[in-house]
C-alpha positions in Angstrom: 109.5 110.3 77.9 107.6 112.0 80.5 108.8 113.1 83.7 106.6 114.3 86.5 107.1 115.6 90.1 104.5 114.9 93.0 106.1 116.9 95.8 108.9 116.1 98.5 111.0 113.5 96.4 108.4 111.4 94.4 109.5 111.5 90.8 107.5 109.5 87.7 108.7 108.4 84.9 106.5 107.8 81.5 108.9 105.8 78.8 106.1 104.0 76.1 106.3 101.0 77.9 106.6 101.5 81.8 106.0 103.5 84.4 108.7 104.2 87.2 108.1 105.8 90.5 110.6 107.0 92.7 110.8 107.7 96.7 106.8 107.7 96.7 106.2 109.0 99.9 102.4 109.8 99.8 100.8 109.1 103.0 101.3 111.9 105.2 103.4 114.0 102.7 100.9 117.3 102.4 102.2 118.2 99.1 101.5 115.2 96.7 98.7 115.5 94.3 98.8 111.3 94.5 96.4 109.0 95.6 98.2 105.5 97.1 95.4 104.0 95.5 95.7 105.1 92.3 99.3 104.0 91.3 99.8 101.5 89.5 104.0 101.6 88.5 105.9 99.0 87.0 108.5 100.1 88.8 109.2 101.8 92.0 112.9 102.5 92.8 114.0 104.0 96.1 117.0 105.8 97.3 117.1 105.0 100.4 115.3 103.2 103.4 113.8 106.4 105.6 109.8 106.6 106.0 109.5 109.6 104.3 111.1 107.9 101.0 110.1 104.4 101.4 106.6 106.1 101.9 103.6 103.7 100.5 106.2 101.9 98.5 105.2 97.9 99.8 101.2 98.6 99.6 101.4 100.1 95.8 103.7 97.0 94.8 101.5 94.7 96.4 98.7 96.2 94.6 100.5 96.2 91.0 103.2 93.7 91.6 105.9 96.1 90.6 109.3 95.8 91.0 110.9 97.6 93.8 114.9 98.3 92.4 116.7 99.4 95.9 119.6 99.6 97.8 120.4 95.8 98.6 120.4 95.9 102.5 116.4 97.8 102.1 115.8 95.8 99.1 115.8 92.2 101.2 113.8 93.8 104.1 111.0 94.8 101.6 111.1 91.3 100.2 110.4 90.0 103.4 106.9 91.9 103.2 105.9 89.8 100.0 107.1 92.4 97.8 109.3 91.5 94.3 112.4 93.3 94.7 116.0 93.5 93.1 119.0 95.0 95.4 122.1 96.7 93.6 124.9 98.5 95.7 126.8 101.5 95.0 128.6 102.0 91.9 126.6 98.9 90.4 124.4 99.2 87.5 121.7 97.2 85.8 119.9 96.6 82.5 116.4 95.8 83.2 113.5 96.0 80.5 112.5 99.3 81.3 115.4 101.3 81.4 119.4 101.1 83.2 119.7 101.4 86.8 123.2 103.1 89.0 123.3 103.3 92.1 125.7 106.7 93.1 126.7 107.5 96.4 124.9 109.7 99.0 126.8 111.4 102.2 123.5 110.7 104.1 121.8 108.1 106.5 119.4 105.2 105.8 117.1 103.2 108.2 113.3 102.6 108.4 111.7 103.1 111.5 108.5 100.5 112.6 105.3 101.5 114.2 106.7 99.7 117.0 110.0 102.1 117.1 112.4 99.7 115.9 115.2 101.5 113.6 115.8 99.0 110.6 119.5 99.4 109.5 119.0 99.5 105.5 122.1 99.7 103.8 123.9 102.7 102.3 122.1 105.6 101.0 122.2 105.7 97.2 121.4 108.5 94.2 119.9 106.9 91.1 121.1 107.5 87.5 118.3 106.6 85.4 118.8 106.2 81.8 115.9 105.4 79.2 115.3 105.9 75.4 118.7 107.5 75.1 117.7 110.2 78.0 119.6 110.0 81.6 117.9 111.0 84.5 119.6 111.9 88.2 117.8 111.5 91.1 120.6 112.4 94.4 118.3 111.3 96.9 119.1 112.9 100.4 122.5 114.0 100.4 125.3 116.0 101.2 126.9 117.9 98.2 130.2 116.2 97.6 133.1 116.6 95.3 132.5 113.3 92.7 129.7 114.6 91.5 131.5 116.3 89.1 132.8 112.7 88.2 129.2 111.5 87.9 128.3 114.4 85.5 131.5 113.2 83.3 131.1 110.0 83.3 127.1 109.9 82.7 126.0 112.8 80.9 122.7 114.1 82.7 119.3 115.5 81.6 117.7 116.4 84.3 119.3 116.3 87.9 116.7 116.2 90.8 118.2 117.9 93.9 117.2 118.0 97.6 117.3 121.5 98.4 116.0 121.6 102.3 118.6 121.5 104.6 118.8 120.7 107.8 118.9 117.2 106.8 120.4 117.6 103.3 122.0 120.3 101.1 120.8 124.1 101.6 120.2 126.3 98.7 123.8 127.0 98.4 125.4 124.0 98.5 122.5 122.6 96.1 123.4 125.0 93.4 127.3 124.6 93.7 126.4 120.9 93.4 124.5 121.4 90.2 127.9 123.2 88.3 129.6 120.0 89.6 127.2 118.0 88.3 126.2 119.9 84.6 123.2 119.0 84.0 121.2 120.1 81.2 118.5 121.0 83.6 118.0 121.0 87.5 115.1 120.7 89.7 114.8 121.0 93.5 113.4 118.5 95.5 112.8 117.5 98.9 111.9 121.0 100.8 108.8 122.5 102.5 107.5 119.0 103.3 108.2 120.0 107.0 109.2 123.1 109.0 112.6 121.7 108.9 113.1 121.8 105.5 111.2 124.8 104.2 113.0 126.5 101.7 112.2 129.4 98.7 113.0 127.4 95.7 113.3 130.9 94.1 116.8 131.2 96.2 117.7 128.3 94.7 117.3 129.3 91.2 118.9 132.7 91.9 121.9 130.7 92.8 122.3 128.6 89.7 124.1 130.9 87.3 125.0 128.2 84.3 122.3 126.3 84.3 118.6 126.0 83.3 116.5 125.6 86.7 112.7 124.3 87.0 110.7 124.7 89.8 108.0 122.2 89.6 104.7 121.9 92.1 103.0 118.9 92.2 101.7 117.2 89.3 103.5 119.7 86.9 105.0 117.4 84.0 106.9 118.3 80.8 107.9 116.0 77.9 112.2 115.1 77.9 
């Protein structure tokens, strides 16, 4: 399996078979080394329904005809722009071809907004446990650190946690590393920071934070073999 970051919170996934994408926010994100047109997934799973994580999401699956796996309320509004799609809730899971799929809770928001300012409501925001050739992979989306984690990190023991480290709109550096000793994984990397002045962050301070656990900072494009 190979696992890839691509800035803000677009995370791939290699397995042999298939290629998942997740949050692919490319247009307008200054820190992706991805090209909309250039993506062909299999899969594209999403979080949650805000721009800068539904990103290019309907155009690539039009392109490729992948499946978009998302929270259900986001899930139906995609269908409705011609898009394949399968909706899950919180605490659900799933067994597709290409890997498992549970939804975890977020302590966030979740709407898209139009080019014509219209705020879509879409659902409840979600983390993704992703598990694949005996590997399991947490993505927390945009969230506040909260106290289950630890019981995620029991019940589903995790790889490779991806957490949002950019305040302001999610956890800080602080409350991103006490999160990963609830979580115990057997490696962390921050996501979601520096994308915009609200979020800028030192990932370093991050890492600093993290006393138990192995922490990578990835730029964009950097992959490694799980």
């Amino acid at each position: 399996m190979q696992i890839s970051y691509h800035g803000h919170s677009i995370v791939k996934v290699k397995t042999g078979e298939y290629t998942i994408l997740i949050d692919p926010f490319i247009t307008g994100n200054k820190l992706t080394d991805l090209v909309v047109e250039k993506e062909k997934p299999d899969v594209i799973l999403l979080t949650h329904g805000h721009n800068d994580h539904v990103g290019d999401t309907v155009e690539i699956a039009k392109a490729c005809d992948a499946l978009i796996v998302a929270p259900n309320e986001l899930a139906v509004y995609l269908s409705w722009q011609g898009v394949r799609t399968h909706g899950m809730n919180l605490g659900g899971a799933n067994e597709f071809p290409f890997g498992t799929v549970k939804f975890t809770q977020a302590f966030h928001s979740s709407s898209y907004t139009t080019d014509d300012n219209e705020i879509i409501y879409t659902g409840m925001p979600a983390g993704i446990l992703f598990t694949a050739e005996g590997k399991t992979i947490y993505h927390a989306g945009d969230t506040a650190i909260f106290g289950d984690m630890e019981m995620i990190g029991k019940r589903h023991p995790i790889d490779v946690a991806f957490v949002p480290i950019g305040d302001n709109f999610t956890m800080g550096p602080q409350d991103a590393a006490c999160a990963v000793e609830l979580l115990n994984p057997k490696l962390a990397i921050p996501i979601h920071f520096n994308t915009f002045p609200p979020i800028e962050q030192d990932p370093e301070t991050f890492k600093a934070l993290v006393k138990e656990h192995e922490v990578k900072i990835m730029e964009a494009g950097n992959s490694f073999e799980l």
